[in-house]
LUMTI-274768 format. One line per 5 residues: number of its first residue (from 0); for each residue x, y, z of C-alpha. Coordinates in nm, 4 decimals. Layout:
REM LUMTI-274768
NUM	X,Y,Z  ...
//
This chain:
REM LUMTI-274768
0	0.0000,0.0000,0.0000  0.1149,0.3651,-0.0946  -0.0214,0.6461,0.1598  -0.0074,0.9888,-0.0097  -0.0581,1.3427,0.1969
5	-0.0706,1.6309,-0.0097  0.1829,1.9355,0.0767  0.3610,2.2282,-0.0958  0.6576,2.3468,-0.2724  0.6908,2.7080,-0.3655
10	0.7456,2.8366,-0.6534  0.8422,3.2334,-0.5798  0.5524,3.3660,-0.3794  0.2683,3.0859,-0.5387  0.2364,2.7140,-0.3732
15	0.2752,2.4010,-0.5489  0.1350,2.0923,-0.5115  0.3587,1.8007,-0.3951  0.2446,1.4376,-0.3147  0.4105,1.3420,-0.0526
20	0.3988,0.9116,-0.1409  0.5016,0.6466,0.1506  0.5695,0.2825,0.0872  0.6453,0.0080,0.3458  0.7480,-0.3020,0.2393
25	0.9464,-0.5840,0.3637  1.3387,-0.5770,0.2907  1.5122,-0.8836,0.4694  1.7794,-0.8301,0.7168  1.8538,-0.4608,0.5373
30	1.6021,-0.2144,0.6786  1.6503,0.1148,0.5548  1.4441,0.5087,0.5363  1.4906,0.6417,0.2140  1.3403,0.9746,0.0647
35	1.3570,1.0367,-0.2904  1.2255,1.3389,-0.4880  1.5174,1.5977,-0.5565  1.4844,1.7181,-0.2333  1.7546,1.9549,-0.0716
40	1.9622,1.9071,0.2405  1.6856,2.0225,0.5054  1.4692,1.7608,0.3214  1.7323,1.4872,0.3591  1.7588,1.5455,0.7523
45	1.3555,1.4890,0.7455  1.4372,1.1587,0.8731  1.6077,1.2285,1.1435  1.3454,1.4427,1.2737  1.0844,1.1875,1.1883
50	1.2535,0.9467,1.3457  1.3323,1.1268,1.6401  1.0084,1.2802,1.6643  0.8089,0.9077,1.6579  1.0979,0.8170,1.9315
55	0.9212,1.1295,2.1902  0.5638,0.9783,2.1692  0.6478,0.6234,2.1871  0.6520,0.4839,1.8436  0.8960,0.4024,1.5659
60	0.9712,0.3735,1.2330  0.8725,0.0267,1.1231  1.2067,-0.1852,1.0809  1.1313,-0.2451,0.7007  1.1833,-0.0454,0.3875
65	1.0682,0.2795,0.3980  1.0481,0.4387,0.0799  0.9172,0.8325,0.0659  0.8630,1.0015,-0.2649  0.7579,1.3381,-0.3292
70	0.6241,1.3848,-0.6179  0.6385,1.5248,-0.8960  1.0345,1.4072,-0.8876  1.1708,1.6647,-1.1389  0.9998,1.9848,-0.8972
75	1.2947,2.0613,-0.6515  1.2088,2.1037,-0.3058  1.3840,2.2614,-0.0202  1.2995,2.3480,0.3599  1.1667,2.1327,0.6397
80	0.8177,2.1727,0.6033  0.8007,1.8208,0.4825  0.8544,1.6869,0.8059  0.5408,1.6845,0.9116  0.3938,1.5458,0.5797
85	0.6310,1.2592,0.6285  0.5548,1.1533,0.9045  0.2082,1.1621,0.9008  0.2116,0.9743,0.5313  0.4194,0.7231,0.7252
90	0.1504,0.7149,1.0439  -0.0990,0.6139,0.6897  0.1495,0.3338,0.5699  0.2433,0.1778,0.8905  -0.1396,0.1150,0.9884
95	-0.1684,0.3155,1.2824  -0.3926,0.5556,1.1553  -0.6439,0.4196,0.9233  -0.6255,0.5192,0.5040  -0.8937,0.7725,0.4999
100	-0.7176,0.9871,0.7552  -0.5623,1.2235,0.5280  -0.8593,1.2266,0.2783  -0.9139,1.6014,0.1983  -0.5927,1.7309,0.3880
105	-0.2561,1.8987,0.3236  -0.0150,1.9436,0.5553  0.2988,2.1374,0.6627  0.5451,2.1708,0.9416  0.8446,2.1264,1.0925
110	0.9222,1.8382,1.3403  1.1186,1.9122,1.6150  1.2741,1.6322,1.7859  1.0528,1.6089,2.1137  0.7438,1.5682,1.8014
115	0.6276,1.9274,1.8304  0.5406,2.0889,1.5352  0.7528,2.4295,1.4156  0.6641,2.7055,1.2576  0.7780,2.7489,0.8904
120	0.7573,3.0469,0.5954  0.5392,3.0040,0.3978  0.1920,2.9154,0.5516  -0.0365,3.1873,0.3924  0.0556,3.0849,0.0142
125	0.0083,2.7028,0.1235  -0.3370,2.7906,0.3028  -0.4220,2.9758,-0.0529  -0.3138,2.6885,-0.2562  -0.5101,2.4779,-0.0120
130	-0.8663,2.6078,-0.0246  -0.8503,2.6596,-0.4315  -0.8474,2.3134,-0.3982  -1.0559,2.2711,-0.1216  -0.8726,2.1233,0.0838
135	-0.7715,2.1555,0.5257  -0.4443,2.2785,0.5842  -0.2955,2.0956,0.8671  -0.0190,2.3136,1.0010  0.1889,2.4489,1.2864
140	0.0120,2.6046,1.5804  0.2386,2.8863,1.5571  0.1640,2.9687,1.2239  -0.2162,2.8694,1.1870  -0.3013,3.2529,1.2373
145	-0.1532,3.3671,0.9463  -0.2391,3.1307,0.7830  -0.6179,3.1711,0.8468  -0.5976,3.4841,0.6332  -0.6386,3.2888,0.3716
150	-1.0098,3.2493,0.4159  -1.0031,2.8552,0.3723  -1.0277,2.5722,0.5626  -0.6930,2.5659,0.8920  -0.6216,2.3612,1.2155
155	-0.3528,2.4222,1.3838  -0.1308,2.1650,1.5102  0.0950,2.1797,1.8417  0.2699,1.7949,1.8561  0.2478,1.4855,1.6391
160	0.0214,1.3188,1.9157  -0.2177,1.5699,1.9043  -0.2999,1.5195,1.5258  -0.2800,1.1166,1.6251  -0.5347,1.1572,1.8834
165	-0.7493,1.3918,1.6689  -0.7770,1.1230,1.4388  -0.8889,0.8556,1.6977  -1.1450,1.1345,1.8575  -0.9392,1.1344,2.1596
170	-0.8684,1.5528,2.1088  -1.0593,1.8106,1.8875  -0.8736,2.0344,1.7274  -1.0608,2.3493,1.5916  -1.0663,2.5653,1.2948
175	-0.8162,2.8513,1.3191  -0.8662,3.2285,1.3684  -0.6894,3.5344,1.1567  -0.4229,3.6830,1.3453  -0.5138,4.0687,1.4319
180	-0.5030,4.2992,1.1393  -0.2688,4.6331,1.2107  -0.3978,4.9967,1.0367  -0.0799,5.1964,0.9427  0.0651,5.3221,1.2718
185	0.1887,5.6830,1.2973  0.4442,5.8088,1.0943  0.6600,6.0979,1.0287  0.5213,6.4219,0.9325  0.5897,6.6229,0.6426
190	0.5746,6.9410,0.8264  0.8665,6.8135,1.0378  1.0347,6.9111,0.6364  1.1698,7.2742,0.6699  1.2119,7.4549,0.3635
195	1.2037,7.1958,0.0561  0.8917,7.2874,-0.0445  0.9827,7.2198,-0.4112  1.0868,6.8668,-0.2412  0.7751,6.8641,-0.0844
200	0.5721,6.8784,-0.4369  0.7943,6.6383,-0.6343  0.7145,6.4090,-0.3249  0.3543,6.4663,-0.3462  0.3263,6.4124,-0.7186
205	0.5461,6.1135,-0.6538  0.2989,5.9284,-0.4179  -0.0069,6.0354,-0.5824  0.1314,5.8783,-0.9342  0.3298,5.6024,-0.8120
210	0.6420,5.7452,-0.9893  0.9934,5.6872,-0.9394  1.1612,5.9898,-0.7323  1.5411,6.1009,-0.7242  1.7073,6.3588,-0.4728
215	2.0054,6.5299,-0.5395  2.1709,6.7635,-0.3149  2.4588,6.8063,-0.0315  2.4487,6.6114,0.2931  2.2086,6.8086,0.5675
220	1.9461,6.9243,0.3065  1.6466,6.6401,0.4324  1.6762,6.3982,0.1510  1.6342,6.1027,0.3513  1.3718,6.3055,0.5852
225	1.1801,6.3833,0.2680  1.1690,5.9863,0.1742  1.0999,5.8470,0.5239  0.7917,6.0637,0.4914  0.6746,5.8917,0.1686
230	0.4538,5.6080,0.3523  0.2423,5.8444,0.4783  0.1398,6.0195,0.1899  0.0281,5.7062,0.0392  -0.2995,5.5017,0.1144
235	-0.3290,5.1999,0.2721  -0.3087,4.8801,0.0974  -0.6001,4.7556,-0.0488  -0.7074,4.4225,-0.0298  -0.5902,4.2523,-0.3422
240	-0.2630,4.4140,-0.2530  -0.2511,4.3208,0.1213  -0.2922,3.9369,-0.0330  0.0071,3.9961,-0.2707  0.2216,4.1862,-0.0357
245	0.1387,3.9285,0.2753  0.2101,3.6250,0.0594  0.5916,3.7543,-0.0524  0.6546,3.8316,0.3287  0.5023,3.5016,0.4367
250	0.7504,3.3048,0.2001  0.9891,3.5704,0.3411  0.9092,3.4238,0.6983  0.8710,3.7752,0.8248  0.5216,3.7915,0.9028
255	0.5059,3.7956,1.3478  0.2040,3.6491,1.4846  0.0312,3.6153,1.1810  -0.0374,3.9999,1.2055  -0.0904,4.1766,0.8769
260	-0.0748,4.5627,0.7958  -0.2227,4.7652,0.5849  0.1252,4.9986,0.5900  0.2827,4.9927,0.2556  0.6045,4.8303,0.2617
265	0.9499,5.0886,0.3355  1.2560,4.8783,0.2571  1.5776,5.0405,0.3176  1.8932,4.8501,0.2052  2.2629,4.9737,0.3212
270	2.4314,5.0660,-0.0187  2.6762,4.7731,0.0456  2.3731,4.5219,-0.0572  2.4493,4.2819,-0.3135  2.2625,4.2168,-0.6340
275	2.1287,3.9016,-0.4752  2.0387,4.0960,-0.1498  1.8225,4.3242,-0.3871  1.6832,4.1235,-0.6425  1.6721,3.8155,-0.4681
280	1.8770,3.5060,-0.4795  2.0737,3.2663,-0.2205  2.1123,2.8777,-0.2107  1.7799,2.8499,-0.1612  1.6062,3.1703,-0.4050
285	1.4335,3.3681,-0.1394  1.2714,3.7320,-0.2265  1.5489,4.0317,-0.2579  1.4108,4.3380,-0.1241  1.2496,4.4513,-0.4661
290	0.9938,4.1921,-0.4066  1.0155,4.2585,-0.0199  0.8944,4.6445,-0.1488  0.6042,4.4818,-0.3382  0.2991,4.7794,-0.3378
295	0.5419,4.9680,-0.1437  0.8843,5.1930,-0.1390  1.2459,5.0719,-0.2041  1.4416,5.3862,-0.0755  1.8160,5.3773,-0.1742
300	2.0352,5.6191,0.0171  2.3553,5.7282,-0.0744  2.2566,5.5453,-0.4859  2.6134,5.6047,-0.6133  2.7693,5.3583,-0.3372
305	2.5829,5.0520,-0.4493  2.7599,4.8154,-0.6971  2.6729,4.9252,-1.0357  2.5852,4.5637,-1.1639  2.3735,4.5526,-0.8471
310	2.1668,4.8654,-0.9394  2.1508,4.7848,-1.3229  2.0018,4.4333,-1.1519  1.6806,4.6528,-1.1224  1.6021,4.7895,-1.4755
315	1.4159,4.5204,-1.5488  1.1926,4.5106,-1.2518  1.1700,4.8719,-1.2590  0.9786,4.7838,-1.5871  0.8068,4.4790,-1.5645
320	0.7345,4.4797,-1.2052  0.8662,4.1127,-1.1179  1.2126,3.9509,-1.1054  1.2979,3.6305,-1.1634  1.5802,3.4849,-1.0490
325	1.7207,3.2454,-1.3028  1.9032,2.8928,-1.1848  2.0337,2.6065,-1.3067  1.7248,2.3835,-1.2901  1.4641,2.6154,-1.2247
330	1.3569,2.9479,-1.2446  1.2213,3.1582,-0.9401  0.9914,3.4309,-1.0704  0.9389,3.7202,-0.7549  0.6504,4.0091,-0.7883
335	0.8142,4.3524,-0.7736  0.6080,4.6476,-0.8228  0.7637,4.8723,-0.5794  0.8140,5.2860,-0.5995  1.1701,5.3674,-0.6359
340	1.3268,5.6661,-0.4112  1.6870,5.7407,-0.4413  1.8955,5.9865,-0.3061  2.2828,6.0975,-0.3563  2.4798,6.3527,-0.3063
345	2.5770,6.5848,-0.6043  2.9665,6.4305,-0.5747  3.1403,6.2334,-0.3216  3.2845,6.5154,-0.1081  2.9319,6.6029,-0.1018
350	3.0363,7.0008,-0.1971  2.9394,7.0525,-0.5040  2.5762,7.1430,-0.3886  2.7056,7.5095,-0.2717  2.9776,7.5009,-0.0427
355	3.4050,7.4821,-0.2158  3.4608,7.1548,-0.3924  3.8525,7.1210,-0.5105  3.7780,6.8846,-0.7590  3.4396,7.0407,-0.9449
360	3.3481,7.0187,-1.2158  3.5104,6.6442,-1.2438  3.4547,6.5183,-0.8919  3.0576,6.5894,-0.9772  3.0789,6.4662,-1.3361
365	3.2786,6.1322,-1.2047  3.0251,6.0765,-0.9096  2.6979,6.1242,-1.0843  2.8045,5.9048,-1.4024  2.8564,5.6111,-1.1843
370	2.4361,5.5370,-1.2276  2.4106,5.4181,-1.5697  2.1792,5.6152,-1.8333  1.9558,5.3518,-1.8820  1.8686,5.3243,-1.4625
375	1.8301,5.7204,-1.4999  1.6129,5.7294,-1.7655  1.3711,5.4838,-1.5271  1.3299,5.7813,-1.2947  1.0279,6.0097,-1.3432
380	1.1095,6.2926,-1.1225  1.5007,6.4175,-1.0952  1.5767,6.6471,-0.8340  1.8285,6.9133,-0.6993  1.7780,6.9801,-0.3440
385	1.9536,7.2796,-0.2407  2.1027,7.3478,0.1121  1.8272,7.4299,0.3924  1.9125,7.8304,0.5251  1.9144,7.8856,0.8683
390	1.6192,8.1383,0.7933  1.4088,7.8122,0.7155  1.5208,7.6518,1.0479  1.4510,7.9487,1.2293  1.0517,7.9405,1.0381
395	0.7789,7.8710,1.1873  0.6585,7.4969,1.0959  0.4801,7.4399,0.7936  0.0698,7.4979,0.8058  0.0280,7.2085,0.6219
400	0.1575,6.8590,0.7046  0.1247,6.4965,0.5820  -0.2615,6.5025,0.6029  -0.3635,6.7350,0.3792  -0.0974,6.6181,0.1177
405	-0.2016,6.3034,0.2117  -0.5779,6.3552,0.1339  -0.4824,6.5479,-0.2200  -0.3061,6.2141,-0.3124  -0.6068,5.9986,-0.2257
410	-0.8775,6.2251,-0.4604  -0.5873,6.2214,-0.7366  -0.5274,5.8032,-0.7067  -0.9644,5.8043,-0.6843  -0.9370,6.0304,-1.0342
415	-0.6941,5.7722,-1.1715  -0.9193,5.4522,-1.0526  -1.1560,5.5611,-1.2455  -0.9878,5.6348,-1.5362  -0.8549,5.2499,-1.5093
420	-1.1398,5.1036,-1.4123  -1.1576,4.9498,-1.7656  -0.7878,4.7778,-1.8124  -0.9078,4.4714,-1.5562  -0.6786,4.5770,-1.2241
425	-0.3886,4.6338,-1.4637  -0.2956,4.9449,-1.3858  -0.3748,5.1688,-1.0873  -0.1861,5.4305,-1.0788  -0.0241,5.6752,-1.3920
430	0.3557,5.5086,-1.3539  0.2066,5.2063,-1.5030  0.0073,5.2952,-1.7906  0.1221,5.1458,-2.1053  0.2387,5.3568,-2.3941
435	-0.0449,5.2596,-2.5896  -0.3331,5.4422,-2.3727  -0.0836,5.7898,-2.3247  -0.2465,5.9195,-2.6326  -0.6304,5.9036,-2.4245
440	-0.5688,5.9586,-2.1052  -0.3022,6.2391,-2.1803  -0.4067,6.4030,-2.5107  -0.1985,6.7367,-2.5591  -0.2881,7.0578,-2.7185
445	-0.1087,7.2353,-2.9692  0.0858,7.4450,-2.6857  0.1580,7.1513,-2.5618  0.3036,6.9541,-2.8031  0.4990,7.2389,-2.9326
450	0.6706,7.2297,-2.5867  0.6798,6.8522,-2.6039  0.8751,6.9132,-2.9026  1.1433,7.1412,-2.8325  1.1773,6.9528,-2.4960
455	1.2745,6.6364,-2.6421  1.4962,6.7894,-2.9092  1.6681,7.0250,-2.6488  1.7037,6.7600,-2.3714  1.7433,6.4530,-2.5621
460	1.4251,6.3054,-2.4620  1.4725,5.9115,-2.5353  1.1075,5.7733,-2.6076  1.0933,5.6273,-2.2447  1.1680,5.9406,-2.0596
465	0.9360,6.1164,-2.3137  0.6672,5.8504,-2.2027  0.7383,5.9366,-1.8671  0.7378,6.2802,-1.8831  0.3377,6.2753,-2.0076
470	0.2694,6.0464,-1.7149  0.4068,6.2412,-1.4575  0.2144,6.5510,-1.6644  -0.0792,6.3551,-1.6341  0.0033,6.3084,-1.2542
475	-0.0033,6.6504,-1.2099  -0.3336,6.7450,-1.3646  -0.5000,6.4803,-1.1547  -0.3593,6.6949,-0.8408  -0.5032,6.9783,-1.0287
480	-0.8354,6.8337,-1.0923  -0.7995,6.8587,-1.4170  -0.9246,6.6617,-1.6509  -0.6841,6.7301,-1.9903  -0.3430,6.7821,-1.9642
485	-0.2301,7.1540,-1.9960  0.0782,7.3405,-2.1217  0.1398,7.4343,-1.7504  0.1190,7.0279,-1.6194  0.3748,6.9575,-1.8806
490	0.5938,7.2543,-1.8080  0.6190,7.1659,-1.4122  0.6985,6.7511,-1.5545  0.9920,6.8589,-1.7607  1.1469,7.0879,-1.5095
495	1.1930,6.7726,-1.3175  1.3588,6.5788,-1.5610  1.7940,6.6313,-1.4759  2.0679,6.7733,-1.7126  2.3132,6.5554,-1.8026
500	2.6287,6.5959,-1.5254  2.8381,6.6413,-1.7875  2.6041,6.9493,-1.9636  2.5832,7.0481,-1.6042  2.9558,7.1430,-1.5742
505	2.9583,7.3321,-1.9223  2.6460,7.5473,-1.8666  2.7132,7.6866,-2.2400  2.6754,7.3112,-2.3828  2.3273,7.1914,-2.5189
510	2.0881,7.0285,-2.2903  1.9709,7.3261,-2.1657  1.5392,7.3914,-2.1883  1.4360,7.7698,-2.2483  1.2087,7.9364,-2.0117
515	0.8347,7.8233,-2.0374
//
């Protein structure tokens, strides 16, 4: 007889099904506990834990030939959630609990050696992949209320007896309960922003399009204030995107408690992150922080100090929103639609913003050029961040604050809902509206496109930044509550789109826009 209990493998942030297949048979005087399957190392050391776990509660592994598939062979698995399926497939095979036992189940969980089950990543994709096809997830105490979330079918295990005596009657064990659900907590305020209050708007029309952000300026000036204060101009995560986001962090094992938040994600990486740190990668392919930013903000301080292979890494992602993360045997495939915010100073001495650099124009030219063209012209809104004066210190705060900019970025994402209402949860926001729809939803007039014009020509528009430019235009408008796109939307886009460094240090060179 074969007993079978259905588990999971993942596959990025998405579950697949494994069959977790036990055979007992008689072998002679050569016992042995095999598992086959293209498992990893935490897979092979199942047996240990199986065997030590069956050792706590009085039982053991029959003295015959054990032989444990999971199937499908050619999927590779890795982590020690399959303890648990293991050894309750081998509970099936050995007779002591009957075959219908695991009828309608799947199972994770890590064994620890006294039988108790562990918690393990990964619970809220498995309890998803579970109920779409309706089946109970049988899983670690400790992790049956995130796993609840999933709105399916959960039981929470604490030790291998307890499932044992569950199946003989002897103990009920009861459907599990969503963890607590946490609203955004408080956050920084903008008005704690002196000065900046050209800052302040890119940041605004940043949040309320979903568009890519850059801050240049000299050390002191409140980039890095300005982009901790991001999160709270942007609303809280809606449903569909909790799932998504939830799921990534799940895999991630950083979900506490099962507690889930509404906050958008803020991942801030030191610049000495690898590629793999950021776009995900490791022995076993877990999420890089692109994916850990999912519906969220990736905020890269100090953008000229990463690797430069490490920050071209993100191009594509940038694009496509995902990342896969290519092996030899398989291919991991991440979600990654996150908000980029960079900031740098204007060269490495940091002077160049105002105060006596030694080394200008070269030591600004050298600096900047160390971020490629390609990852610039990804950037919607380019900006130079001058020092703050001690007369804005000395100011009284601002009158207005995160909550008002806050609630002008809700009506304007509300305007562009609407607008997308018809490209099936596609696009939400203005950063990712395809090419093809730019023409509709940001139509110019003949001012306008005579600007358009002479804007690419003079500033060497390529067709993305172009693109780009008319999204953050339409961005703008929506703020406005506008509904066309004026010559005045379009003037404000373009003034945030950078000089080339190197037309920056010859001020008589091209590049440069005229007046509007």
């Amino acid at each position: 007889m074969v007993a079978r209990v259905v588990t999971w493998a993942f596959d990025g942030a998405e579950a697949r099904r494994v069959d977790v297949q036990v055979q007992i048979t008689e072998n002679g005087r050569n016992p042995y506990f095999a598992i086959v399957g293209l498992g990893d190392k935490a897979v092979a050391e199942s047996r240990e834990r199986v065997r030590s776990a069956f050792a706590a509660i009085g039982l053991a592994i029959p003295d015959k030939r054990v032989l444990v598939n999971l199937a499908p062979a050619d999927l590779p698995k890795e982590g020690s959630h399959y303890d648990a399926p293991i050894a309750v497939a081998i509970l099936v095979a050995a007779g002591i609990l009957p075959t219908d036992a695991t009828e309608r189940l799947a199972c994770i969980g890590e064994l620890s050696l006294d039988g108790r089950w562990q918690p393990v990543a990964g619970a809220l994709p498995a309890a998803v992949a579970s109920h779409g096809e309706g089946l109970t997830l049988l899983c670690p105490q400790a992790s049956a209320a995130e796993a609840a979330w999933s709105g399916g079918a959960v039981v929470g295990v604490e030790t291998l007896m307890d499932f044992i005596n569950h199946v003989r009657g002897q103990r009920v064990l009861t459907q599990a309960e969503p963890g607590v659900l946490l609203e955004p907590g408080v956050v920084p305020d903008l008005a704690d922003v002196r000065g900046q209050e050209q800052a302040k708007r890119a940041l605004e029309i940043a949040a309320a399009g979903g568009h890519n952000l850059l801050l240049v300026g000299p050390p002191g000036a409140g980039k890095s204030m300005l982009a901790q204060r991001l999160p709270g101009l942007l609303p809280p995560l809606s449903a569909r995107e909790l799932l998504e986001v939830s799921m990534v962090h799940s895999v991630a094992g950083l979900l506490e408690r099962g507690s889930l938040t509404r906050a958008r994600p803020f991942r801030a990486p030191h610049h000495s992150a690898s590629m793999a740190a950021l776009t995900g990668g490791g022995v076993r392919a877990q999420p890089g922080e692109v994916s850990l930013a999912h519906h969220g903000v990736l905020f890269l301080d100090e953008l000229p100090e990463f690797g430069a292979t490490a920050l071209d890494a993100l191009r594509q992602p940038l694009e496509t929103g995902e990342v896969t993360v290519a092996r030899a045997n398989r291919h991991v495939t991440w979600p990654a639609r996150f908000q980029l915010v960079a900031a740098m100073n204007p060269c490495r001495c940091g002077a160049a913003g105002g105060r006596t650099c030694g080394k200008a124009p070269r030591c600004m030219v050298s600096y900047q050029t160390r971020i490629s063209g390609p990852m610039l012209d990804r950037i919607d809104l380019q900006l130079d961040v001058p020092s703050v004066s001690a007369a804005d210190l000395a100011a009284p705060p601002p009158v207005e604050g995160t909550r008002e900019a806050a609630a002008r970025v809700a009506a304007a994402r509300e305007r562009q809902a609407v607008r997308f209402a018809d490209l099936n949860g596609t696009v939400s926001v203005n950063a990712e509206a395809p090419p093809s729809i730019l023409d509709r939803i940001a139509a110019l007039d003949s001012a306008g496109r005579d600007l358009m014009d002479k804007a690419a020509e003079k500033m060497r528009l390529s067709a993305r930044a172009y693109h780009r430019t008319l999204k953050v235009a339409r961005t703008i408008a929506d703020l406005d509550g506008c509904e066309a796109v004026r010559r005045i939307h379009l003037a404000e886009a373009l003034s945030y789109r950078r000089v080339d460094p190197a037309v920056q240090a010859d001020p008589g060179g091209a590049g440069q826009l005229a007046p509007v």
